[in-house]
C-alpha positions in Angstrom: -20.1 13.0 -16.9 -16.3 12.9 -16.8 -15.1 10.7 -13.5 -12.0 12.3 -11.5 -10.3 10.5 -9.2 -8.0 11.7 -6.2 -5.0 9.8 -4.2 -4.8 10.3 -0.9 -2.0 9.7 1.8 -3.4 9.3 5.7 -0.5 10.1 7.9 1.2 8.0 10.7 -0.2 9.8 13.4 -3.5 9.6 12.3 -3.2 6.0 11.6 -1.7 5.5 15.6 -4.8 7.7 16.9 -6.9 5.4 14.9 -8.7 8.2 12.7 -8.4 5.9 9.4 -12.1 4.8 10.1 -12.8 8.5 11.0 -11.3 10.2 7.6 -12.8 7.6 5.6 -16.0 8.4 7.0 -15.8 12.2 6.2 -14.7 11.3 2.6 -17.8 9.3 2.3 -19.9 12.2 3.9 -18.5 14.6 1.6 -19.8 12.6 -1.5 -16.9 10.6 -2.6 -16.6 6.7 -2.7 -13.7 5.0 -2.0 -12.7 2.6 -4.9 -9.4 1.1 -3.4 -6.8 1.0 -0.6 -3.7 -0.2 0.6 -2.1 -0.1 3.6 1.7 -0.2 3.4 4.4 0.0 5.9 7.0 2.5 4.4 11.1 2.6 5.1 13.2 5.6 5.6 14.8 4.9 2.0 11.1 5.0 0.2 
């Protein structure tokens, strides 16, 4: 069985409404495993 992976970006608002825990949750639902996260702080230049 081949293994896929997938990135995924959660937006600023999401993060100040405090959905991280929420969208993580339906990613787990929906089958998938989380393997690894970062949380990063991003400028206007990056």
């Amino acid at each position: 069985m081949a293994l896929e992976r997938t990135f995924s970006i959660i937006k600023p608002d999401a993060t100040r409404r405090n959905l991280t825990g929420k969208i993580i949750d339906r990613f787990e639902s929906a089958g998938l495993r989380v393997i690894a996260s970062k949380r990063i702080h991003m400028t206007k230049a990056q």
